[in-house]
DSSP file (Angstrom, degrees, kcal/mol; ACC not computed):
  #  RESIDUE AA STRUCTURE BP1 BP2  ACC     N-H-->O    O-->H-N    N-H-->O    O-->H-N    TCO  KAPPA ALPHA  PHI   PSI    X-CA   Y-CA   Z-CA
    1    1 A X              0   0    0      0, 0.0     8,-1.7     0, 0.0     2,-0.2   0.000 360.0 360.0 360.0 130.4   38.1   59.5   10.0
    2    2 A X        -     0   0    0      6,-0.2     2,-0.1     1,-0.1     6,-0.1  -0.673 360.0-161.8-109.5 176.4   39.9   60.3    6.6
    3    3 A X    >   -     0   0    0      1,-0.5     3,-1.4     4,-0.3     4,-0.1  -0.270  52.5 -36.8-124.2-154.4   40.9   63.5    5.1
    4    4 A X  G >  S+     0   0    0      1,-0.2     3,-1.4     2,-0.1    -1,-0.5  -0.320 129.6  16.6 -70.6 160.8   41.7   64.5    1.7
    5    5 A X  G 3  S-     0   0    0      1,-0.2    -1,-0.2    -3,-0.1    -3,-0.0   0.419 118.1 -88.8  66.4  -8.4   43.6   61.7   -0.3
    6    6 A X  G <  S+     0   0    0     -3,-1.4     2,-0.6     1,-0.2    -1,-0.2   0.349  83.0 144.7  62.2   5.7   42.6   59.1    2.2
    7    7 A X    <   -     0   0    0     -3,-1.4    -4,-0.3     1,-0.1    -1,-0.2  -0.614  64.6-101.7 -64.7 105.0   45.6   59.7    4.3
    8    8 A X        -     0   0    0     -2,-0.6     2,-0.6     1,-0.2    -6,-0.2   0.136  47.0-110.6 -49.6 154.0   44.1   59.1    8.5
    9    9 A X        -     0   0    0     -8,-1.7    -1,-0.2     1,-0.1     0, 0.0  -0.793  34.3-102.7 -76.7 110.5   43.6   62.7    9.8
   10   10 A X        -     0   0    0     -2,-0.6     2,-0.3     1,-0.1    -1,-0.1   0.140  35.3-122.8 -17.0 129.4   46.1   63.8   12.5
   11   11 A X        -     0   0    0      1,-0.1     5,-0.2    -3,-0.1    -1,-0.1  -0.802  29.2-102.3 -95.4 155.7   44.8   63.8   16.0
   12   12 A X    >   -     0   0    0      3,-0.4     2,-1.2    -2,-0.3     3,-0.9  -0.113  41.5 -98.1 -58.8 144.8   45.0   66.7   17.9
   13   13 A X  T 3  S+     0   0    0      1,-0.2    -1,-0.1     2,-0.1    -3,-0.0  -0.464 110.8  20.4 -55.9  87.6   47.8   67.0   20.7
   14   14 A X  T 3  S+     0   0    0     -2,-1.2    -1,-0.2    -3,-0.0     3,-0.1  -0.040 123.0  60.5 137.1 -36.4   46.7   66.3   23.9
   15   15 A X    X   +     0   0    0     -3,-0.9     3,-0.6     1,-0.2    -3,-0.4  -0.358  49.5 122.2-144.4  85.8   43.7   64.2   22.7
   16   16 A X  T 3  S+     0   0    0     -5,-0.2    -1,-0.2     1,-0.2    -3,-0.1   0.745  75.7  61.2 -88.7 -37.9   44.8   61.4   20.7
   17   17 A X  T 3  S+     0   0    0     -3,-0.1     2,-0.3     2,-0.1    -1,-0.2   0.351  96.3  88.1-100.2  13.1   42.9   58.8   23.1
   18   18 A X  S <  S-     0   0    0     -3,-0.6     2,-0.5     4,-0.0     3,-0.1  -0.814  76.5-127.1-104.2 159.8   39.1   61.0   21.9
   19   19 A X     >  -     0   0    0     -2,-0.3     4,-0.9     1,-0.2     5,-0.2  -0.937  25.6-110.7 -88.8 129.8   37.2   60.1   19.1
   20   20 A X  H  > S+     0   0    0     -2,-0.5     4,-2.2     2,-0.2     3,-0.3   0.769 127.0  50.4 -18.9 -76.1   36.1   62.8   16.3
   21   21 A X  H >> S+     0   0    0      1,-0.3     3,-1.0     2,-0.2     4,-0.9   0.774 111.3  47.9 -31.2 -83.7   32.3   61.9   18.3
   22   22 A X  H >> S+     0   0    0      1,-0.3     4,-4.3     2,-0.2     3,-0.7   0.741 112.5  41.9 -42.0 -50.2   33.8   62.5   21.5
   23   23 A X  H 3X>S+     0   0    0     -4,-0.9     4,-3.5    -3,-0.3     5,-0.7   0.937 110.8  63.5 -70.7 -30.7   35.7   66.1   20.7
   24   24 A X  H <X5S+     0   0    0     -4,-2.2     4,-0.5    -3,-1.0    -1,-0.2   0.778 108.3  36.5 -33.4 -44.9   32.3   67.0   18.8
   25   25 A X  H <X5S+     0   0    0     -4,-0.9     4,-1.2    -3,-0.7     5,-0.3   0.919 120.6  56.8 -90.4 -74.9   30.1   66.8   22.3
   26   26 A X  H  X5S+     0   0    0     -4,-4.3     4,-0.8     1,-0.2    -2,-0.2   0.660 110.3  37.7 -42.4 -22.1   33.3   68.3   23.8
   27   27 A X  H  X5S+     0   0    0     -4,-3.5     4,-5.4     2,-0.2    -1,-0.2   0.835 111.4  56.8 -69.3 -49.4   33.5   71.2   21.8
   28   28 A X  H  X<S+     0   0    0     -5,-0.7     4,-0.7    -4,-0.5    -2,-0.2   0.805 109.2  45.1 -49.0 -36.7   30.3   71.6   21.7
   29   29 A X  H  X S+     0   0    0     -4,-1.2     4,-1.4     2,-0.2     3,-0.3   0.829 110.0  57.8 -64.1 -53.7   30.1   71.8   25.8
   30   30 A X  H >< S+     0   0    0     -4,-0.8     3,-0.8    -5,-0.3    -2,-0.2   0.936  91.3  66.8 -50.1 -52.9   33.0   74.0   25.8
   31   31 A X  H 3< S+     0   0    0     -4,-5.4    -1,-0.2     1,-0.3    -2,-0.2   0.913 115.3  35.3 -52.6 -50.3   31.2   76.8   23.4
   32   32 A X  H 3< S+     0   0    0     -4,-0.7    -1,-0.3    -3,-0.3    14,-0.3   0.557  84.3 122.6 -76.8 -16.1   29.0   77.2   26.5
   33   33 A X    <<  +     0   0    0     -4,-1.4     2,-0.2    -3,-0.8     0, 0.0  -0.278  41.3 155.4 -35.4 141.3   31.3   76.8   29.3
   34   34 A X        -     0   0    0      3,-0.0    13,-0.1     0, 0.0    -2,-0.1  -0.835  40.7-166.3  -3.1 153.9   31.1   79.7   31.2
   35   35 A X  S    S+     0   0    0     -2,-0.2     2,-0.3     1,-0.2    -2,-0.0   0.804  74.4  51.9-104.1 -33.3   31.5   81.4   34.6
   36   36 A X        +     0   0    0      2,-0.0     2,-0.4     0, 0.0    -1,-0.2  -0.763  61.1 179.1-122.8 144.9   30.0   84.6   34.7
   37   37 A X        -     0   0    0     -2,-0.3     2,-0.5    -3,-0.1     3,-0.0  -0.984  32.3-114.4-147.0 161.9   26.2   85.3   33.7
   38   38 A X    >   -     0   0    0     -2,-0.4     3,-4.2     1,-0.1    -2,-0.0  -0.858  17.6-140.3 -82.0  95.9   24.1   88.3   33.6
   39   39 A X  T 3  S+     0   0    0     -2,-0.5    -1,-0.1     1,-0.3     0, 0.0   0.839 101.6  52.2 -49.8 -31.9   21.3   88.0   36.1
   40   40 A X  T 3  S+     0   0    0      1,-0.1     2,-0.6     2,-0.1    -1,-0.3   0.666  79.2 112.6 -88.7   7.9   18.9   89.8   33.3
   41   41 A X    <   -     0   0    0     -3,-4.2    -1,-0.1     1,-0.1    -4,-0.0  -0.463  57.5-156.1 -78.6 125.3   19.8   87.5   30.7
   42   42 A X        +     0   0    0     -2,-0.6    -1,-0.1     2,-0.0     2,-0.1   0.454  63.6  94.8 -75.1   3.0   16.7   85.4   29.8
   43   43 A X  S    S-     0   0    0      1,-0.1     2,-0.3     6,-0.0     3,-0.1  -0.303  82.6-106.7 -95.1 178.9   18.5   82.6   28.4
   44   44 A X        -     0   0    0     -2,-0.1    -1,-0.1     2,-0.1    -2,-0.0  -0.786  51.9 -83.6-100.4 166.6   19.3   79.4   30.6
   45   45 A X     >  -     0   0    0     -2,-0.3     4,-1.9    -8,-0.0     3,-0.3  -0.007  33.7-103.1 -46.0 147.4   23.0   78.9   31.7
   46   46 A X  T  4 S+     0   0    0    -14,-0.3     4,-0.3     2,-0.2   -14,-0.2   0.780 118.1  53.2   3.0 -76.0   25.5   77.6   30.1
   47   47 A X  T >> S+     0   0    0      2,-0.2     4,-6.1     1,-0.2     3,-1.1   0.824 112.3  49.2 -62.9 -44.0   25.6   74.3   31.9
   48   48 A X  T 34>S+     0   0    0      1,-0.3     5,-1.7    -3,-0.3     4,-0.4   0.919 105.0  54.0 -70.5 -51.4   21.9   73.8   31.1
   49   49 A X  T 3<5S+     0   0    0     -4,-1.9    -1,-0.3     3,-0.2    -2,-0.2   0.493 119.0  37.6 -64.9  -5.1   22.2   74.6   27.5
   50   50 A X  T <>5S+     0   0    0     -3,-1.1     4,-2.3    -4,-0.3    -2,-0.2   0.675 121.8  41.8 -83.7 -65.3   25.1   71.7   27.3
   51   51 A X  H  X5S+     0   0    0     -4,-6.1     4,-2.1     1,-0.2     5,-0.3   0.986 114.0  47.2 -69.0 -46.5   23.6   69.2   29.7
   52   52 A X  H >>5S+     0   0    0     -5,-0.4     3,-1.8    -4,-0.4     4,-1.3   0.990 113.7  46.2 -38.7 -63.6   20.1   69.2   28.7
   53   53 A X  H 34<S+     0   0    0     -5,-1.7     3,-0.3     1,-0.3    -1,-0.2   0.923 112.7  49.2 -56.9 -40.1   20.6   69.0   25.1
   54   54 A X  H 3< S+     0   0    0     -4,-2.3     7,-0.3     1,-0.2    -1,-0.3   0.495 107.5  55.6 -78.4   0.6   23.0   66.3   25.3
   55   55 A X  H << S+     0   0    0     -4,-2.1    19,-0.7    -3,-1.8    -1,-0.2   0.624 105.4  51.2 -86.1 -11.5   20.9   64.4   27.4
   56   56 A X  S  < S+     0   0    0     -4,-1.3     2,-0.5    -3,-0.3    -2,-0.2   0.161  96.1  76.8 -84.8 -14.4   18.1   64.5   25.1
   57   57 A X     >  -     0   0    0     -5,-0.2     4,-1.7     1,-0.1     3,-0.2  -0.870  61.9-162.3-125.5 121.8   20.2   63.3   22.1
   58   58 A X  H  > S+     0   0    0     -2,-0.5     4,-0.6     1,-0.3    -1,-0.1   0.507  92.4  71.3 -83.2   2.8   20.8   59.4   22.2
   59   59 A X  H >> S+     0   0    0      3,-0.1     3,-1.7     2,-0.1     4,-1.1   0.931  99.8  49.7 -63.8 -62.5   23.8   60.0   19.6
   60   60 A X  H >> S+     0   0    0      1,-0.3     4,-2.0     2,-0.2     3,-0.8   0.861 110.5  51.0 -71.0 -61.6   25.6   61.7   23.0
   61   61 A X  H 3<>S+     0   0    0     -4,-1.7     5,-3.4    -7,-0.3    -1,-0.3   0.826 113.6  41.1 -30.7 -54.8   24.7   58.5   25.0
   62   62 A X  H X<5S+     0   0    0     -3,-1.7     3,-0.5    -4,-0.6    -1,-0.2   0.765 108.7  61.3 -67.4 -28.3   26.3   56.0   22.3
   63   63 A X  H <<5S+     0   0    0     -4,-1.1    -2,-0.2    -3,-0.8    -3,-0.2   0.943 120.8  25.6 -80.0 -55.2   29.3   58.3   21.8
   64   64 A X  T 3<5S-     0   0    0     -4,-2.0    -1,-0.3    -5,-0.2    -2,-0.2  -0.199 101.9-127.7-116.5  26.6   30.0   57.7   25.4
   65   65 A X  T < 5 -     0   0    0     -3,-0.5     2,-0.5    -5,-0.1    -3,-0.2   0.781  37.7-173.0  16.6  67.4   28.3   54.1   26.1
   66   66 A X      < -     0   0    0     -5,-3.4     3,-0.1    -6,-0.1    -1,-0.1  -0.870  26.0-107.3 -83.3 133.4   26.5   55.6   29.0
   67   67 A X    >   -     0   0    0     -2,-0.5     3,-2.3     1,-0.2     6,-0.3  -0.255  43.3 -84.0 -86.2 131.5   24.5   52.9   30.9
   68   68 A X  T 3  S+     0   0    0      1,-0.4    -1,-0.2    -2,-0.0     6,-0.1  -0.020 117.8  12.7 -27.9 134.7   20.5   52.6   30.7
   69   69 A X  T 3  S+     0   0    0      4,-0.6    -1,-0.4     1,-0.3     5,-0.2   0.409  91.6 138.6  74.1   8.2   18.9   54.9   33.0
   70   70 A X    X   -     0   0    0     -3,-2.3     3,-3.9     3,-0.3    -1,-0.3  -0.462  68.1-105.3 -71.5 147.7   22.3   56.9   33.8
   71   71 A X  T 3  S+     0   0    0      1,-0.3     3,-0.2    -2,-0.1    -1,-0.1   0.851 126.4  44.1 -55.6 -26.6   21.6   60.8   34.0
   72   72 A X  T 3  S+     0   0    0      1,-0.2    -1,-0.3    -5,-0.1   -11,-0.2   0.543 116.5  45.7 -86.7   0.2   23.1   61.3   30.9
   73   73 A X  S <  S+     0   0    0     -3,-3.9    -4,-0.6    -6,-0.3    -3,-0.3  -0.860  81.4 171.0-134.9  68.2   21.2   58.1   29.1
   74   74 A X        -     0   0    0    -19,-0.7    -4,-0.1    -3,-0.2    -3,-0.1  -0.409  41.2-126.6 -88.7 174.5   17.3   58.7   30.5
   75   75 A X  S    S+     0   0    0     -6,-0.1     2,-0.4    -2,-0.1    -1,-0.1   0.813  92.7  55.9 -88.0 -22.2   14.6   56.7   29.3
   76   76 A X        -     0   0    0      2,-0.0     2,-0.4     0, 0.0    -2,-0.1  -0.878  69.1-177.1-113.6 112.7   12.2   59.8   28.2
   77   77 A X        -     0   0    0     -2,-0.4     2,-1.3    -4,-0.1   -21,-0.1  -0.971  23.9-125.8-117.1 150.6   13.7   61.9   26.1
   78   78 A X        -     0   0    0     -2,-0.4     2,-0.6     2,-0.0   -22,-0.1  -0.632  27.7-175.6-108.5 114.7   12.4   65.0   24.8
   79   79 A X        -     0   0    0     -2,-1.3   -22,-0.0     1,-0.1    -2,-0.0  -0.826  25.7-174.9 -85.6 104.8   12.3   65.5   20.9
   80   80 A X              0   0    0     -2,-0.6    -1,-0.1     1,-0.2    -2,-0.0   0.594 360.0 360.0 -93.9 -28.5   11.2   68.6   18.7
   81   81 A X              0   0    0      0, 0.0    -1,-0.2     0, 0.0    -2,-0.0   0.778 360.0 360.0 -86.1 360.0   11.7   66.4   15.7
């Protein structure tokens, strides 16, 4: 990935060995990471709102060469688009 000027973009400290794709899905998991929920909250969990979605998007699959038919690589995916 380049930045201005074409100069490579620094990797972050700590995760030099991810790819921009990788920390993307990881951030992205992270925004929902949570411990604590509010039984009257109507929204799904945390965990659900990470795994689900990234199991449903076959970019998440390629990022991470996950294997045909692995939970995170299913054959059925579900698609609004």
């Amino acid at each position: 990935m380049a930045s201005r000027g074409d100069a490579p973009e620094p990797a972050l400290p700590g995760f030099e060995e991810f790819t921009p794709e990788e920390l993307f899905f990881m951030t992205y998991a992270n925004t929902w990471c949570n411990g604590l929920r509010n039984p009257n909250d109507e929204h799904p969990p945390g965990e659900t709102r990470s795994k689900v979605v990234s199991q449903n998007m076959k970019e998440f699959s390629k990022t991470f060469a996950c294997p045909k038919k692995a939970p995170m690589n299913p054959d059925e995916r579900c698609s609004i688009w």
